[in-house]
C-alpha positions in Angstrom: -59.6 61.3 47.8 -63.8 62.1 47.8 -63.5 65.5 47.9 -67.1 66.1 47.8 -67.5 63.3 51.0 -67.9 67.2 53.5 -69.8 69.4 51.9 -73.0 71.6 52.5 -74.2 72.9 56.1 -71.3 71.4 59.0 -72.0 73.2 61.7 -70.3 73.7 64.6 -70.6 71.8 67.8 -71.7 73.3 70.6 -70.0 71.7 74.1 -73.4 71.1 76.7 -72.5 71.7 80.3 -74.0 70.8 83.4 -74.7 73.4 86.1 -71.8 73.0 88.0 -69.4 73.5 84.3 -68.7 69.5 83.9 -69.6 68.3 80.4 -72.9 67.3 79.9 -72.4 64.2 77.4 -76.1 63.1 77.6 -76.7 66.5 76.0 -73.8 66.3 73.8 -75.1 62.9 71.9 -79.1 64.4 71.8 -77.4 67.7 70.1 -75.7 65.7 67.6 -78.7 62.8 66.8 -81.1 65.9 66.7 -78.1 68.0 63.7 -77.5 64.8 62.0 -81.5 63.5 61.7 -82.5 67.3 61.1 -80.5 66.5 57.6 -77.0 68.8 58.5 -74.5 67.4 55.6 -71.2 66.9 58.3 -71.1 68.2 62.1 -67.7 69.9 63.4 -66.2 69.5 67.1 -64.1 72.2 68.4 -64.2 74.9 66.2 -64.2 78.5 68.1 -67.9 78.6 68.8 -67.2 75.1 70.5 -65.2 76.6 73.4 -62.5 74.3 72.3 -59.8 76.4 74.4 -62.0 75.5 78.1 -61.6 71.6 77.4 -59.2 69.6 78.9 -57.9 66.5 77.0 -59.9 63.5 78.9 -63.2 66.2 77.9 -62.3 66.4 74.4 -61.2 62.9 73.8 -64.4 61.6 75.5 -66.8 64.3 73.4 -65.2 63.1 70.1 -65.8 59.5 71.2 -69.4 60.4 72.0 -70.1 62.6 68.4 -68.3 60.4 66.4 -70.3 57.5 67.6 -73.4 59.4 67.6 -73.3 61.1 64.1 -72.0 57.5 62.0 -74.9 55.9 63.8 -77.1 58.2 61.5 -74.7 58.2 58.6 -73.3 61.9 59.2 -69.3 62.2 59.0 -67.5 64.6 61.4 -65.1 66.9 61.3 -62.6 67.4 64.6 -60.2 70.1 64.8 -56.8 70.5 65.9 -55.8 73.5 67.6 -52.8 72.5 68.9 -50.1 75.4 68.9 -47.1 73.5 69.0 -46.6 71.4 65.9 -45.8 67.7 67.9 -49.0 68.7 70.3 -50.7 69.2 67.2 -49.2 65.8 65.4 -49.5 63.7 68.4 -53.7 64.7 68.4 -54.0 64.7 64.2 -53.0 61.0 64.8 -55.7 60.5 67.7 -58.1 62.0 66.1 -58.0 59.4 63.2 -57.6 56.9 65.5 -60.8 58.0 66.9 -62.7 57.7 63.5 -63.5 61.2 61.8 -64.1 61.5 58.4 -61.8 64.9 58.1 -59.6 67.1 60.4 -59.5 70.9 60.9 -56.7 72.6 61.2 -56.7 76.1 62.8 -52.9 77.2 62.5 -51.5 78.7 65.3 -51.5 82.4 66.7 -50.4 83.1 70.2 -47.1 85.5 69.4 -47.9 85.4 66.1 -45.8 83.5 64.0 -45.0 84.4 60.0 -46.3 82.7 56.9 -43.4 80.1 57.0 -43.5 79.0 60.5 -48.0 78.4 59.8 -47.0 76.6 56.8 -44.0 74.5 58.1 -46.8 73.4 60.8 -49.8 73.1 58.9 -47.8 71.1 56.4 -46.0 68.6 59.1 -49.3 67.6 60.5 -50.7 66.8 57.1 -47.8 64.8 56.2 -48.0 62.7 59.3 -51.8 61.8 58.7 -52.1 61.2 54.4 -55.0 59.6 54.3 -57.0 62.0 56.7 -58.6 64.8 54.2 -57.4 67.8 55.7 -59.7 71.5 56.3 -57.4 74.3 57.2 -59.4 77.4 58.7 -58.8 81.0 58.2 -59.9 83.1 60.8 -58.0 86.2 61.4 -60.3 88.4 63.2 -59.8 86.1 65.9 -56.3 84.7 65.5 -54.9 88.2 64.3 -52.4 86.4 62.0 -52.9 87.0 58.3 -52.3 84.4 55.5 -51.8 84.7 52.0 -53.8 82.0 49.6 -50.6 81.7 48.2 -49.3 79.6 51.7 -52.4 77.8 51.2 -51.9 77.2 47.6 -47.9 76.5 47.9 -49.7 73.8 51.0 -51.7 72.1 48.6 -49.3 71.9 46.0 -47.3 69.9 48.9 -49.7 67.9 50.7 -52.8 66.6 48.4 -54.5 65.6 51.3 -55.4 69.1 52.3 -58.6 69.9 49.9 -60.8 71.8 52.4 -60.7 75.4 53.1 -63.0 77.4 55.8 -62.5 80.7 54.7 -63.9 83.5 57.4 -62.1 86.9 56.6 -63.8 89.7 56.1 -64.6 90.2 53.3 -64.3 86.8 52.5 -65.0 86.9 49.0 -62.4 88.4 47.0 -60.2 85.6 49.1 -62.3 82.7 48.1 -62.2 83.7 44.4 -58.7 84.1 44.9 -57.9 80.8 46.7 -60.2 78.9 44.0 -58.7 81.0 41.6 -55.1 79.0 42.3 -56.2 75.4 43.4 -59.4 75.2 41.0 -61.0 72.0 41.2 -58.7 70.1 43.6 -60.3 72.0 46.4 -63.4 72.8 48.0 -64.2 76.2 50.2 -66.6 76.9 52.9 -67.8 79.7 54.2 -67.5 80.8 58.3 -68.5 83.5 60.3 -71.7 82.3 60.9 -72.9 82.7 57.4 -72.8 86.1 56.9 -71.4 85.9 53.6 -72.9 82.4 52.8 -74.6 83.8 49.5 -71.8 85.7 48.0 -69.2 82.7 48.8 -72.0 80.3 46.8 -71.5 82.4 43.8 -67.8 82.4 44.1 -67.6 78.7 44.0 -68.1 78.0 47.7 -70.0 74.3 48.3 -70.9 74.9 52.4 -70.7 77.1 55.3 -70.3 76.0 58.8 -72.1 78.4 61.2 -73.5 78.1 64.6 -75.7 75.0 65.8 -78.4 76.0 67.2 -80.7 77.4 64.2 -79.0 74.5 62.0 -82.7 74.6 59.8 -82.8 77.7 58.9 -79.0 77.6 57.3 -80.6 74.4 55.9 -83.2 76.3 54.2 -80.8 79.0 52.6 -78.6 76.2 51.8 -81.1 74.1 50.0 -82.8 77.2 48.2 -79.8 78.3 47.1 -78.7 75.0 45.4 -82.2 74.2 44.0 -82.1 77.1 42.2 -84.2 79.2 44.3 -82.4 82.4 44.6 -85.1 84.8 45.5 -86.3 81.9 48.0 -82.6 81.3 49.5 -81.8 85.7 49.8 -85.1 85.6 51.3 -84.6 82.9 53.9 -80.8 84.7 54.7 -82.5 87.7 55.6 -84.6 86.0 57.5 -81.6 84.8 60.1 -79.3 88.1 59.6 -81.4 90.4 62.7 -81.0 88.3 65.6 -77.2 87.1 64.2 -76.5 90.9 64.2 -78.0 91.2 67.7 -75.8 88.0 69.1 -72.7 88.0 67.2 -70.7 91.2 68.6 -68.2 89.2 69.6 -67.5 85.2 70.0 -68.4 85.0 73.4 -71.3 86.5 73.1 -72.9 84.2 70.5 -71.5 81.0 72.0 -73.8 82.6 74.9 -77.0 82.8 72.8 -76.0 80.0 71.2 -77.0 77.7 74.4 -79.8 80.1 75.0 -81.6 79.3 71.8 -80.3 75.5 72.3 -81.6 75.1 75.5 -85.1 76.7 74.5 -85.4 74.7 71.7 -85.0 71.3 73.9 -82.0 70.3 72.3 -79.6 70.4 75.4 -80.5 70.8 79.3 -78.8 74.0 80.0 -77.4 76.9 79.0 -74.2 77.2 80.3 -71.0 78.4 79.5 -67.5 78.1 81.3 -66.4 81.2 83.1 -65.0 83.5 82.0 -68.1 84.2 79.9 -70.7 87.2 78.5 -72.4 89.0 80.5 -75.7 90.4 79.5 -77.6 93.4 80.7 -81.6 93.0 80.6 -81.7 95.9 78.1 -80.0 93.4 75.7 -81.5 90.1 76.6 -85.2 91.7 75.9 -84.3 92.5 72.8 -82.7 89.4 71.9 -86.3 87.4 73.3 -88.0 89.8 70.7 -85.8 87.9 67.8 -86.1 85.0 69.4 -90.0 85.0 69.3 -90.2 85.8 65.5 -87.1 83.3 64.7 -88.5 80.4 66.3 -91.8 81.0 64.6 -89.8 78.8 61.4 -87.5 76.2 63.5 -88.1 72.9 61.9 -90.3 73.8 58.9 
């Protein structure tokens, strides 16, 4: 298995909507030609900032259709997540999804009612099993799940299913895990970073070969990203703090930056509105001003 095939800057998918909430597709394929030609290394559908959970399944199997088809036209291979919570839900879609073409699945392991570390691996290990030749990413996001794992489920996974060879790793602090989880699997694995890059510098010196953040300022990750790896480390701590104001100012929670997220999209050209499915953020014009401020000085490097 290639596992350097996913590597670099994936980021996540945003889902377009029309006005009145439908999916806007015709946005959806210029969002992904406009990542994949603007030199992002793999694109990722559903992931949280994706508003996976306000999809129904005729949406999702339609928008993987449409970014699959899209991003292989330009070379690109994507990533499509299962978030299935029960384990046959979860099998039934691991199987459509490589049916429908994607170069690797996500696996976020399931939280409502929290189940322990045996139950997340039993089910994170049943759905690799039933897909072998899929290379499998398993994501570890406990400030929004609220279920904790220990590398050593992840590691004890490996061990059982070699098809699993990705790791997004978004604790905080996420370093001390990635050294960790690298520590046990060495070179059969690769990590990424989440949490919209916060920690993208620090995971690169801990081993970590990507981060998968946001969308919609996809250059400027590029730019850290391709400092970073060129040697450039003044150049790539530079260009991070570049990007780390306005995240600060849009990222208090998840709604909130899949919010700005659109807003930024949306002013850029990239997709035709700016909407988000109810229930959604709501921002005060205190906030929103200062957000344009960012906004003005971000923008001033968008596609450099």
């Amino acid at each position: 298995m290639n596992l350097d095939l996913i590597k670099g800057i994936c980021p996540i998918v945003a889902a377009p909507f029309n006005k009145d909430e439908s999916v806007d597709y015709d946005s959806l394929r210029n969002l992904v030609a406009t990542l994949a030609k603007g030199g992002c290394h793999a694109l990722t559908l559903f992931g949280i900032a994706g508003e996976y959970y306000k999809l129904n399944e005729s949406e999702q199997r339609e928008m993987m259709r449409v970014t699959i088809d899209e991003a292989h036209k330009h070379n690109v291979p994507v990533i499509v997540s299962d978030t299935r919570h029960s384990t046959a839900n979860a099998i039934e879609f691991a199987k459509e999804i490589e049916r429908a073409g994607a170069d690797s699945m996500m696996v976020l392991p399931p939280f409502f009612l929290k189940p322990g570390a045996d139950l997340i691996y039993q089910h994170s290990l049943a759905i690799a099993k039933s897909v072998p030749n899929m290379p499998i990413m398993m994501q570890y996001a406990p400030e929004q799940t609220g279920v904790a794992i220990s590398p050593d489920i992840f590691a004890k996974l490996t061990a059982e299913a070699p098809n699993v060879v990705y790791y997004k790793i978004e604790c905080k602090p996420a370093g001390k895990y990635i050294s960790n989880l690298i520590g046990k699997l060495g070179d059969s694995i690769r990590v990424f970073a989440g949490n919209a890059g916060y920690q993208m510098l620090e995971t690169f010196d801990r081993g970590a070969v990507g981060a998968m953040p946001g969308c919609s300022m996809y250059d400027l990750y590029l730019d850290i990203y391709n400092k970073y790896f060129a040697g450039d480390r003044k150049g790539a701590i530079e260009a991070h703090n570049f990007i780390l104001p306005i995240l600060n100012h849009i990222r208090q929670n998840v709604e909130e930056i899949i919010y700005f997220e659109k807003k930024i999209l949306m002013k850029r050209g990239i997709i035709a509105n700016d909407v988000c499915r109810r229930p959604t953020f709501s921002v005060d014009e205190e906030f929103e001003k200062l957000f344009e401020e960012y906004y003005a000085i971000t923008e001033k490097r968008f596609g450099r």
